[in-house]
C-alpha positions in Angstrom: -3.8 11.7 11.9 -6.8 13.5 10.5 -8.3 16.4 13.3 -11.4 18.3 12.1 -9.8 21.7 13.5 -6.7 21.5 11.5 -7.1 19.4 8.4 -5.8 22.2 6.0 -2.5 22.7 8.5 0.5 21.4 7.2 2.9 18.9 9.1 5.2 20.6 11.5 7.6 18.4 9.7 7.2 20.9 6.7 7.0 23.7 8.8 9.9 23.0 10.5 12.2 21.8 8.2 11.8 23.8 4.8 15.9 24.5 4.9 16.8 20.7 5.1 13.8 20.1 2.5 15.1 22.7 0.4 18.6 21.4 0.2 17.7 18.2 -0.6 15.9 19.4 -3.8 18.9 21.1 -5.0 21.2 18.5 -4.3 18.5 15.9 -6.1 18.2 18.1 -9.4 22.2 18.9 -9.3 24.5 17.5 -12.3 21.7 15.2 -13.2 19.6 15.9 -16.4 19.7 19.2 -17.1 17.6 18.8 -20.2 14.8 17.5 -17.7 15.3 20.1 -14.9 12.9 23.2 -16.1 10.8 20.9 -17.8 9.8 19.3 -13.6 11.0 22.0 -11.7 7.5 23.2 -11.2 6.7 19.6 -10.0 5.2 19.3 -6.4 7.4 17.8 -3.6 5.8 15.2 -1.1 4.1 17.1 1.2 1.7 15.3 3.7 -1.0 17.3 5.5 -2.1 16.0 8.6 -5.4 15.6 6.5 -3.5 13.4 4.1 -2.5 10.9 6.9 -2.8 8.9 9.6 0.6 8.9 10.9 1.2 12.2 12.2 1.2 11.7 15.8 4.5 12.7 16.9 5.7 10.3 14.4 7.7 11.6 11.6 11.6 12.4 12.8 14.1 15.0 10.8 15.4 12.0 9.1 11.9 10.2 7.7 11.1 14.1 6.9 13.5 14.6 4.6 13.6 10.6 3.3 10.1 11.0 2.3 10.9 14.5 0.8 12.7 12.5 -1.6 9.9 10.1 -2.5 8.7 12.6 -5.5 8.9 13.4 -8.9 12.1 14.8 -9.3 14.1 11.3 -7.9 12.0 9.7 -10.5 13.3 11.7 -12.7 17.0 12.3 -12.0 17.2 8.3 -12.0 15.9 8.5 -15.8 17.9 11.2 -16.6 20.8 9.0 -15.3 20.1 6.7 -17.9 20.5 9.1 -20.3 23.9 9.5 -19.6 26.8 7.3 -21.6 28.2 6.0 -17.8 26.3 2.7 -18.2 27.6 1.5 -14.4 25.1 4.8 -13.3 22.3 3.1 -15.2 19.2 1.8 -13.1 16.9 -0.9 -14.4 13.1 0.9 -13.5 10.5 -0.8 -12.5 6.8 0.6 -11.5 4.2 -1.3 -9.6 0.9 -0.2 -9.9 -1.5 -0.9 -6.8 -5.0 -1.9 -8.4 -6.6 0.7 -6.5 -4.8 3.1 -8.0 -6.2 2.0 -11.8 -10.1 3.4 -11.2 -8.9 6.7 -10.6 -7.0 6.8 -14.3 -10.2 5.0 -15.6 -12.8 7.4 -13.9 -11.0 10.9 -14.6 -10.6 9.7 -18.8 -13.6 7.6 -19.0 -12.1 4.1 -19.7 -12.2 0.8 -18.8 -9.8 -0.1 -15.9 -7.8 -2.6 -18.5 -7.3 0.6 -20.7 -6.2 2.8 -18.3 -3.9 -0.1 -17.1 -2.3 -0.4 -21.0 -2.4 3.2 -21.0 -0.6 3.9 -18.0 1.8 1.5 -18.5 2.1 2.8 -22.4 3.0 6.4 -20.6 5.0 5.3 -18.2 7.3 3.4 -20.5 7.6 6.4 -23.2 9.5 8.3 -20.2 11.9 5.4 -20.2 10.3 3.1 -17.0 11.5 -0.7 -18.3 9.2 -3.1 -16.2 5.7 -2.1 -15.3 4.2 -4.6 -12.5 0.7 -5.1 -11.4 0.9 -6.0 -7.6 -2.3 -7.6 -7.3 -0.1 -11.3 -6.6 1.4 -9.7 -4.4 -1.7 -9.0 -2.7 -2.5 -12.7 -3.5 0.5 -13.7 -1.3 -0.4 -11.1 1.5 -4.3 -12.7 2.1 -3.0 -16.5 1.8 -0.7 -16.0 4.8 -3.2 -13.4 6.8 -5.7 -16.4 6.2 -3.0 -19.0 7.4 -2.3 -17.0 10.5 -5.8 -16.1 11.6 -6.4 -19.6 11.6 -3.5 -20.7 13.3 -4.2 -17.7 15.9 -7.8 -18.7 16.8 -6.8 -22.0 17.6 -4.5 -21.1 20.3 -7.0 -18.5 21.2 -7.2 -20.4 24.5 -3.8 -20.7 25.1 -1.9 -17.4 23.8 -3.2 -14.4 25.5 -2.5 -11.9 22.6 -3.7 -14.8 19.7 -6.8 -12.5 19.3 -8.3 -10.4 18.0 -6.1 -10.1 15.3 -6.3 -6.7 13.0 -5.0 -6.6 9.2 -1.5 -5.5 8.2 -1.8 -4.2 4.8 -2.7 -0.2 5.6 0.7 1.5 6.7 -1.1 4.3 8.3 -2.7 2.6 10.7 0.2 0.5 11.7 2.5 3.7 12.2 -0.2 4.6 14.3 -0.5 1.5 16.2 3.5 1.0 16.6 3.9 4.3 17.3 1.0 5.7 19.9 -0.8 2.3 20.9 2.0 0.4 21.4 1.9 -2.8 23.3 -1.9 -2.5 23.5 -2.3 -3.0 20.0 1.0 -4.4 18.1 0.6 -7.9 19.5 -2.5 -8.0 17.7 -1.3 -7.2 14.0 -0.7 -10.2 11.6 2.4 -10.5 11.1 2.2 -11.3 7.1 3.3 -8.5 4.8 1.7 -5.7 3.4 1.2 -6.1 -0.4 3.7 -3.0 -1.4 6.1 -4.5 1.1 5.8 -8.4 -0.6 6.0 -6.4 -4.1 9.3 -5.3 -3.0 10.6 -8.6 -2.1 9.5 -9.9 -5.4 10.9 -7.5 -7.9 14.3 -7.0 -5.7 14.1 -10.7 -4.8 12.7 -13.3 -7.3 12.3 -10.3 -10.2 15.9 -9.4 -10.1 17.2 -13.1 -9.4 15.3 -14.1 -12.9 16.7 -10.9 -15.1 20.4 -11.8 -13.1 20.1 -8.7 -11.6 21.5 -7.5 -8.1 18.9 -5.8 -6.4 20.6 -2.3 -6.2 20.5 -2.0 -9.9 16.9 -1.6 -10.2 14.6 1.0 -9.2 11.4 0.3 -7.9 8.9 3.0 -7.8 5.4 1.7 -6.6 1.9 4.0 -7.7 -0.5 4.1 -5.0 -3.5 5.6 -3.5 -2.2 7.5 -0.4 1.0 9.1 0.9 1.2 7.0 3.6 2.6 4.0 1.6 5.4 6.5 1.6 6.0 6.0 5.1 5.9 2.3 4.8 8.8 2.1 1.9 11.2 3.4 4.8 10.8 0.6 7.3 14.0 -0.8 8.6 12.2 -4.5 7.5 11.8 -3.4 4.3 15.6 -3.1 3.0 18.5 -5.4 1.4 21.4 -4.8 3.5 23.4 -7.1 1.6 22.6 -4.8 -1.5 22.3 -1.5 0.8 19.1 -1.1 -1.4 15.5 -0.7 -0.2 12.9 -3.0 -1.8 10.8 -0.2 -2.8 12.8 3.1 -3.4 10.3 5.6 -4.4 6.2 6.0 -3.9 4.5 8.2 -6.2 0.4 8.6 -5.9 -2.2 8.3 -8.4 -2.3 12.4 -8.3 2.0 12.4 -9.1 1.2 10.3 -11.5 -1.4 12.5 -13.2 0.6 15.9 -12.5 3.6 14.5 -14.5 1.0 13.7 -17.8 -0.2 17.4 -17.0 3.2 18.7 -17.3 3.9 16.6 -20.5 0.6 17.8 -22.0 -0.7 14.1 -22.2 -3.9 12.8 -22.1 -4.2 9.1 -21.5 -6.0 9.2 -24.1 -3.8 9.6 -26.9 -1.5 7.0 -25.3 -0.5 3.7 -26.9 -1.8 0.4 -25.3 1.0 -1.1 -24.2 0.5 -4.8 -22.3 1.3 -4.7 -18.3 4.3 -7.0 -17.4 4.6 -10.2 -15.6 7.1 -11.6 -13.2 7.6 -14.3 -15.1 9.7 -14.8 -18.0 8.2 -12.9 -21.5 4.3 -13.0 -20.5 2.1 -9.9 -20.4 -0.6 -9.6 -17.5 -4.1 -10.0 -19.2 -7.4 -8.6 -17.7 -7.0 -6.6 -14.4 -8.4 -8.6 -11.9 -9.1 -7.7 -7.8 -9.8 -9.5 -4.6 -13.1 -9.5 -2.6 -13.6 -6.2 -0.8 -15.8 -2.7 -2.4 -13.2 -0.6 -1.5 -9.3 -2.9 -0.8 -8.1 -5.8 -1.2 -10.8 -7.6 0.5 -8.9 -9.1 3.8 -12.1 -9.7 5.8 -13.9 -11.5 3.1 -11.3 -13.9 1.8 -10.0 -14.5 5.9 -14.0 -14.9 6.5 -14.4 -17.2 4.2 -11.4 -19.1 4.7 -11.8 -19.2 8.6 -15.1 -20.1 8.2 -14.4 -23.4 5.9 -11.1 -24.2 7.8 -12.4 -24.0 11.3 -16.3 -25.1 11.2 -16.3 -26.5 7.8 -18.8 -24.0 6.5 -18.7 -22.9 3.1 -19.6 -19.1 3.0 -21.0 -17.8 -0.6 -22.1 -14.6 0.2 -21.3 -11.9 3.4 -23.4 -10.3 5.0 -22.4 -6.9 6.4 -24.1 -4.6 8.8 -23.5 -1.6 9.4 -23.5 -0.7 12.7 -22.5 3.3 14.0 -22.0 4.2 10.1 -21.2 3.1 6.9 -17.5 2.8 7.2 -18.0 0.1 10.6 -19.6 -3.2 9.9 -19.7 -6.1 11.1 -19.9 -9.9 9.9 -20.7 -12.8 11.9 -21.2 -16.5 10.8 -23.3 -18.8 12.9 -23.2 -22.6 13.5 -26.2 -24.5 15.9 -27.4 -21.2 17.1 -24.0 -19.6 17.7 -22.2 -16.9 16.8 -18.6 -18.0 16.2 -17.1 -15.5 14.0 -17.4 -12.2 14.6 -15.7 -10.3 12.2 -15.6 -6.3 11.3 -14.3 -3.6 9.3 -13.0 -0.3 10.4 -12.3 2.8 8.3 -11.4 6.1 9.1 -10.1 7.2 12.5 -13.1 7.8 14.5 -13.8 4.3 14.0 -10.4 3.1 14.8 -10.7 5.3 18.0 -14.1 3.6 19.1 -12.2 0.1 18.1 -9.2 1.0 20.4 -11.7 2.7 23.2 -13.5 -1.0 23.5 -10.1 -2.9 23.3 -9.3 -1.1 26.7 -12.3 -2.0 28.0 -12.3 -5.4 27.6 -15.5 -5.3 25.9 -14.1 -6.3 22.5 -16.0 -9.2 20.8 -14.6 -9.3 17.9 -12.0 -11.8 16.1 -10.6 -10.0 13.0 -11.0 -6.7 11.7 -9.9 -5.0 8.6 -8.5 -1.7 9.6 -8.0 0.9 7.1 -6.9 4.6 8.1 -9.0 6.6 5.3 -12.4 6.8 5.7 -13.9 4.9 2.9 -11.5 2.4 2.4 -8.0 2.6 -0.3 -9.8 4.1 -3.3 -10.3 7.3 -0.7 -6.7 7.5 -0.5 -5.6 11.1 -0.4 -3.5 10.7 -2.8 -6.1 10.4 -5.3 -9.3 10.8 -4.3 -9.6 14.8 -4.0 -10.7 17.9 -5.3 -8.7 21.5 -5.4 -9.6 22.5 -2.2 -8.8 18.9 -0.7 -11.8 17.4 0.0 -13.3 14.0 -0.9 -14.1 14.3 -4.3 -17.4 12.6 -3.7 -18.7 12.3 -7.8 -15.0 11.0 -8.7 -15.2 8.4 -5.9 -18.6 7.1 -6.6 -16.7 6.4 -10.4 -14.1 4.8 -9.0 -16.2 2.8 -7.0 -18.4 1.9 -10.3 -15.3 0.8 -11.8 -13.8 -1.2 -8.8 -16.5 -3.4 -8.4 -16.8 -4.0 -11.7 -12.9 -5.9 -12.3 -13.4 -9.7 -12.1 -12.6 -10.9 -8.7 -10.1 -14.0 -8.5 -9.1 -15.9 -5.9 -5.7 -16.2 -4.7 -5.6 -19.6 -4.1 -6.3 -20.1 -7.5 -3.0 -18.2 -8.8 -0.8 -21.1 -10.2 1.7 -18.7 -10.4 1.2 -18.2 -6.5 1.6 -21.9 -5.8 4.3 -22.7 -7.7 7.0 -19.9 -6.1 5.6 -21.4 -2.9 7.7 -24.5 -4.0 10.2 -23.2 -6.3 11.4 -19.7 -4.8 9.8 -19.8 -1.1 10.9 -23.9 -0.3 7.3 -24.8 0.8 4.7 -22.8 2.4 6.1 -23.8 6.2 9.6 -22.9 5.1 12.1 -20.3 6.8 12.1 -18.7 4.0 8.5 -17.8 3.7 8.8 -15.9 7.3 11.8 -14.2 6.6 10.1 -13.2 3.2 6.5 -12.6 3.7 6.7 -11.7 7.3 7.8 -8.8 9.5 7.4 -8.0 13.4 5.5 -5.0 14.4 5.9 -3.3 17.9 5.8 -0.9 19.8 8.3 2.1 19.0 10.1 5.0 21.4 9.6 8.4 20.1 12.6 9.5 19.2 14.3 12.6 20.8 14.1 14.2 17.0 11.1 13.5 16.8 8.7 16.6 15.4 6.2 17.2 18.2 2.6 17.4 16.9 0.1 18.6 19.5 -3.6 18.1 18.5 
């Protein structure tokens, strides 16, 4: 949780818990690559600042401490030194994900276009010895289809279900830590249900991925690239791990600014990188153009559930949105109109001060709003702060305007237009009503007891 007197302080998690933090490096870099271990030992571990987050209140235990600890370079790297070795039952099958916000920040900081610095990446990440790299824009495809499906399922029993709405977005694990963990029951009844698209990227690779390679999940590695630290929060959920496997569906996060430290300790410049095609979940194809959802800034809930709601429920077919901005530029609001009426009233949320005025007017009953897209960073995912910042940790204000440049410019494609989409509906999911599409796509959120080990933040 960002506070303006303490932004550069460091979580009492780290300050507290540099011994357990400290063993769990050696133990990571023990017996395991040698030939790799000066080269990284200089690499960062995952700290998060309470400026890097939103899920700081009182949130992180001595256990998530030292499980995101983990989440850095060095695992990344003892698992590719482990295929080094000549004990083949050690070896790990790796496969990256790369979050499309992630791509305008490789684009802006080495002047390319985002398909480039897609190839590129996925060029570097492959000379280190990474197998599979993923794109996890379908996932996001699955994500929106089901937020859309719900939201419309929600406002018509609006009259009958007390909690039905509003109904906030899902896919930023910042603010759900925050609602689960410090809003509780106020809040979690609220949040769609559907999957976040990292946590549906996990079910695919360790799910449909690994069923297609004849694969058991726990033989592949799955590191995901994202914009924020947070998303290293969400890979621990309980929700979002095989027990049958004991494996987790995403076992390691790295952000955009990992990413970039490891070519800075390589001495590589994406620009002397080889192309190399992104992969695709499906049999021997390569990804072509990078393409995005609706949304400036993310993955564009609010538009494609707008739209959606809007032709579903009053048979209107929206073309263009409309957003105004109301206190400032990261809350707006969209509303659609029918005989003089306003019947959707839609907004966007960004940063915390927004989320607190959005929580304030939830209490007081004076919330007119159906949906809204809440994100935790200020700005929206390309602001992540795991990308987005300079030396001294501030929004890197030139380097964001780029991004944005280069975000809006990637084709935008519908998800229901994915034939890929439709046809694991049918041929991996049973239908789009089956069991299996709850179990897979969907997860509870609610309200959580801090736990007795819980690292006490006061603010």
């Amino acid at each position: 949780m960002k506070c303006e007197n303490c932004t550069k302080k460091e979580c009492s998690k780290k300050q507290k818990n540099d011994d357990t933090q400290s063993t769990s490096a050696d133990a990571l870099s023990s017996n395991d690559g040698s030939e790799e271990k000066n080269e990284f030992d200089t690499l960062a571990n995952a700290k998060i600042l309470l400026s890097d987050c939103l899920a700081c209140d009182s949130c992180m235990t001595l256990e998530e401490g030292a499980r995101v600890f983990q989440q850095n370079q060095k695992e990344f790297f003892r698992v590719l030194n482990l295929n080094k070795k000549c004990d083949t039952s050690k070896h790990k099958v790796l496969a990256v994900s790369l979050c499309p916000q992630s791509l305008p920040y490789f684009a802006a900081k080495f002047n390319l276009s985002v398909n480039e610095a897609a190839k590129r990446l996925c060029g570097f990440l492959k000379s280190l010895g990474v197998h599979y790299v993923f794109d996890t824009t379908i996932a996001a495809d699955f994500s929106i289809l089901e937020s859309q499906r719900e939201f419309v399922q929600r406002y018509q029993r609006r009259n009958q279900e007390e909690h039905a709405l509003p109904m906030f977005a899902s896919a930023c694990p910042g603010w759900i830590r925050y609602a689960e963990r410090v809003l509780t029951n106020l809040v979690t009844p609220h949040i769609c249900t559907a999957k976040s698209p990292q946590q549906i990227m996990g079910s695919l690779v360790k799910g449909y991925f690994a069923r297609q390679q004849n694969l058991s999940p726990d033989k592949i590695f799955h590191v995901v690239v994202a914009p924020c630290y947070d998303k290293k929060l969400e890979a621990l959920r309980e929700d979002f791990y095989t027990a049958l496997y004991n494996s987790p569906e995403v076992d390691c996060v790295l952000t955009s600014g990992e990413i970039l430290q490891i070519m800075e300790q390589k001495n590589v410049s994406m620009k002397d990188v080889t192309e190399v095609a992104v992969d695709s979940l499906f049999d021997d194809l390569k990804e072509g153009d990078v393409v995005r959802h609706d949304g400036k800034r993310s993955d564009g809930y609010l538009e494609h559930i707008f739209k959606h709601a809007a032709k579903e429920l009053f048979g209107v077919d929206v073309k263009e949105i409309t957003y105004k901005a109301l206190k400032n530029k990261d809350f707006q609001e969209v509303t659609l109109e029918k005989d003089g009426e306003t019947v959707l009233r839609f907004a966007a949320a960004y940063g915390f001060r927004n989320i607190q005025n959005m929580v304030l007017k939830l209490k007081k009953g004076k919330f007119l709003y159906h949906f809204v897209e809440v994100l935790a960073c200020p700005g929206g995912c390309l602001n992540g702060k795991g990308q987005a910042q300079s030396e001294d940790g501030k929004p890197d204000r030139a380097l964001l305007a780029q991004m944005e440049e280069v975000y809006t410019a990637i084709p935008v494609r519908l998800p229901e237009t994915n034939v890929h989409v439709q046809r694991m509906y049918q041929d991996w999911l049973e239908g789009m009503d089956s069991k299996k599409v709850q179990d897979t796509l969907h997860t509870t959120y609610s309200a959580v007891s801090q736990s007795t080990s819980s690292l006490d933040i006061k603010w």
